[in-house]
Structure formats: structure tokens, C-alpha cells
N, C-alpha and C positions, 0 to 999 in steps of 0.2 A: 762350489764347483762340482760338477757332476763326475761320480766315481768309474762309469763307462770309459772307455777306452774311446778316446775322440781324433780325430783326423782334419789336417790341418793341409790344403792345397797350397801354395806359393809358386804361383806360374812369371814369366816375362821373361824382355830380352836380355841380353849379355849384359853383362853391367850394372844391371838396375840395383843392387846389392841385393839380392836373392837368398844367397847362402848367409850373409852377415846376419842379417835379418833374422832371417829363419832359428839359425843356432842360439843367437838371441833371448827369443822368445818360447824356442824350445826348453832352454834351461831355466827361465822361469818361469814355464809351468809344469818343467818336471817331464817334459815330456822328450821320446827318441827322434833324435835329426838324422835324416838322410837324403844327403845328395846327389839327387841322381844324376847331373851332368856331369860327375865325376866317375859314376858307369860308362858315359859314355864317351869320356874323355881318356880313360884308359885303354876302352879299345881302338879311339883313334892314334892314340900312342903305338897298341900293336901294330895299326897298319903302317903307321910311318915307319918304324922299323923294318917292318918287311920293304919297304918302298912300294906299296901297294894304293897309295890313300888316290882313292875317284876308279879307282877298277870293283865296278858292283858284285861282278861275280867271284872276285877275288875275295870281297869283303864277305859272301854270303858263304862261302865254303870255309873261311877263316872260323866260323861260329862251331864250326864241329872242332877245332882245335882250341881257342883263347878258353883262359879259365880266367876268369874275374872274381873276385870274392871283398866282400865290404866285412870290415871289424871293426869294434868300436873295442880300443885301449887307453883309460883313463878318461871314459867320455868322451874322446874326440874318432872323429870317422876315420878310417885309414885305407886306403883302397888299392889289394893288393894285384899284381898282373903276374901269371905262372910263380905265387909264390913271392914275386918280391914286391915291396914297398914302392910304391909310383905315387905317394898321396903327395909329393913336392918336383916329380917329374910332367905328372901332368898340364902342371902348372905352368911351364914352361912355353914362349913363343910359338906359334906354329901349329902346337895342339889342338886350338882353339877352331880354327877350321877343318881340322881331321877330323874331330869330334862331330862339326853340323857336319859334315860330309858323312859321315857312315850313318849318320841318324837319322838322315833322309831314306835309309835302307829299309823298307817294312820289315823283313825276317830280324832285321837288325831289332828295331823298336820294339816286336814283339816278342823276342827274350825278354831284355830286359824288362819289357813292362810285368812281364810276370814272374821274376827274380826281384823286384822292387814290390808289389801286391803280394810275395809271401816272407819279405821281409816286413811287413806294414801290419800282418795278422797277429792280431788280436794284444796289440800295445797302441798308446794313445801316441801319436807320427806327427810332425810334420814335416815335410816333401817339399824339397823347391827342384823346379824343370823347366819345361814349355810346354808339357803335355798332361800334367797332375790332374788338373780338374777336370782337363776333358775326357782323358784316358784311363790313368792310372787310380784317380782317387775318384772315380763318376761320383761317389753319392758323402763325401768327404763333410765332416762338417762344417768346416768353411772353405772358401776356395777365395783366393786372393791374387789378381794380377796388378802384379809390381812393376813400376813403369819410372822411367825418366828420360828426359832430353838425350840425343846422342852426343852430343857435345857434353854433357853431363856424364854420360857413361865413359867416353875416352877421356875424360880428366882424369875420373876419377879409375881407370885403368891405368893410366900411365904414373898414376902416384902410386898404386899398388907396385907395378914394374919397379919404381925409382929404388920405393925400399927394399926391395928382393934383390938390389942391385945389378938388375938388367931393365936400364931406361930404353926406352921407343920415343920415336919423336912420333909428337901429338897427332900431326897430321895422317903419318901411316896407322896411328893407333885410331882413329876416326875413320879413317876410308875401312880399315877392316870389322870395324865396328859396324858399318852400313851395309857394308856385304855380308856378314854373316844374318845382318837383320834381314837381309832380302831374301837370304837361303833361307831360313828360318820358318821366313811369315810365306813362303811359295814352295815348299816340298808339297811333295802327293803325299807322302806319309805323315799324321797328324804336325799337321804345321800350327805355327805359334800360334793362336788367338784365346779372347780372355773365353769362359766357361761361359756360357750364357748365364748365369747364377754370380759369377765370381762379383766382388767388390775390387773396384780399379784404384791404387794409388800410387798417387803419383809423388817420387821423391825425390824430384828435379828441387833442391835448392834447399832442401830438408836436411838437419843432422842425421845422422846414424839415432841416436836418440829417440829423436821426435820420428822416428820411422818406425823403429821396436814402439813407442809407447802407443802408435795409430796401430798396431797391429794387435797389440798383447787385449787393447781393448776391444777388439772387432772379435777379439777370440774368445774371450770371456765372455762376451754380450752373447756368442753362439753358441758357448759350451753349455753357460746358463738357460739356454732353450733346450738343449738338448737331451 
């Protein structure tokens, strides 16, 4: 494997296991994971807080106020908001559309996007988003969108919910799964689609597994080019 510092894209929608994946294969190949939808899932936690979440100009002036900062302790990412720990409040109901809501915000994205590019400098990354390859990581050495059924993605959300022990039923976990795919893939601000470069897979009906192993080898095959 080549000793260069390598860059590893992981784009799609909610659910696709993104982040599972990624961390995955991150740790074996030794390499730093970072989540960026948990940037911007933080600061959609600030807005709900504020009760602000869908007022643009609320969100756009909030940016001179929120402090966001990503750490990694004992190798796992943790992401804190004014100082405190949010990496298990995030996670929480609700969020999930505050988050594509402020990230539809250009001023919004591009913070981040360049709080995320100088976290990224000069270590070997891989990124999972919606905006990685086309944005954040252009010239990444691989870029990979990660895709599955949405009946696949609210399953398997709502078995994530089960075990955190706050269940949704299926059907609300589905309709908001389609709506955020629709906010998504239709903001003016770089919306979902795969990288013109990227490799598509799709892990509709796939182990967690057999997803890390399609992936760790797409990575090796590019690193070895690289």
C-alpha cells in the first residue's frame, strides 16, 4: 500500500450505512474517519434549540455565534456544540431534518466545507456526506456513492431507533426518509448526486460485511494506483 496520505469519498443518502461503513474500513486501513453529517447535524441541533430551524437568515447569522469542534478520544469521533458533548444528542429524533435543513444553506456548507478540508490535510481520511466527492474531497482517491432501497434504509433506521430504545413506527420512519431524500437530491446548495468518477454501490440486501469487504477492496485496488 502506498505510504502517501490517501483520501477516501463515501457520498449517499440517509441510511445507506455511510458512517458504519466508512469507520469500518477506516480502521483497517489505519486510516482517520470523519463524519461530516454530524457537523451538520450539530448545528441543526443548535437551531432547534433556538427554535429557529427553516428561518435562513436566522441560520446564516447563527454562524458568527455556534462553535462546533470534532475530537477524536480513544479513536472514536465526538462532536462537541459550545463545549459540550452532542455526539449521542444528535442522534436523536428530529435532528435529522434540521440538519438537511440548514445544509441546504450555502454560507452554511461552506464553512463547513472548509472546517472539514482542513481537518482532512495532510492525513490519509475517509469522509462520508452527500457532498464529499463533489465538493469536499474533488480530486479524493476514490469516491464512492453508497446507495440502498428506501424501504431498506427505514428498516434498517428503525432497528437502530429500537436499540437506542426510542422505536418509530416504520411507516413515519419511511415517509421521512423520502422527504429528506427529496430535500437532499433538490437543494440549490450542492445537492446529493454520485461524483461523476464515483463507484455506485448498492447495499440493498447486503451484510454490513459484505459492504466493508466491496469497499476495503475498491480502496486497495486505488490506493495501489496511487
Amino acid at each position: 500500500m502506498s505510504t502517501k496520505p490517501f483520501s477516501i469519498a463515501i457520498d449517499g443518502p440517509a441510511g445507506a450505512g455511510k458512517s458504519t461503513v466508512a469507520k469500518a474500513v477506516a480502521a483497517e486501513l489505519d486510516a482517520m474517519y470523519l463524519d461530516t453529517g454530524a457537523m451538520y447535524r450539530a448545528f441543526g441541533l443548535y437551531m432547534l434549540r433556538r427554535g429557529a430551524v427553516g428561518d435562513r437568515q436566522a441560520v446564516i447569522d447563527a454562524l458568527d455565534d455556534v462553535d462546533i469542534a470534532v475530537e477524536f478520544i480513544d479513536g472514536a469521533q465526538h462532536i462537541f456544540l459550545g463545549g459540550e458533548d452532542v455526539t449521542a444528542a444528535i442522534r436523536e429524533p428530529g435532528v435529522s431534518m434540521a440538519a438537511s435543513d440548514v445544509s441546504a444553506v450555502p454560507e452554511v456548507r461552506a464553512r463547513m466545507v472548509a472546517l472539514q478540508q482542513k481537518i482532512a490535510e495532510g492525513h490519509s481520511v475517509i469522509m462520508d456526506g452527500r457532498d464529499i466527492g463533489t465538493k469536499v474531497l474533488p480530486n479524493a482517491t476514490l469516491k464512492i456513492y453508497l446507495t440502498a432501497s428506501a424501504e431498506e434504509r427505514a428498516r434498517r433506521r428503525c432497528l437502530e431507533l429500537e436499540q437506542k430504545g426510542m422505536p418509530e413506527p416504520y411507516e413515519k420512519v419511511l415517509r421521512e426518509m423520502q422527504e429528506r431524500d427529496y430535500q437532499d437530491t433538490h437543494r440549490a446548495a450542492s445537492p446529493l448526486r454520485p461524483a461523476a468518477d464515483a463507484v455506485t454501490v448498492d447495499t440493498t440486501g447486503k451484510t454490513l460485511e459484505q459492504s466493508v469487504a466491496t469497499i476495503k477492496r475498491l480502496a486497495l485496488e486505488a490506493i495501489g494506483k496511487f
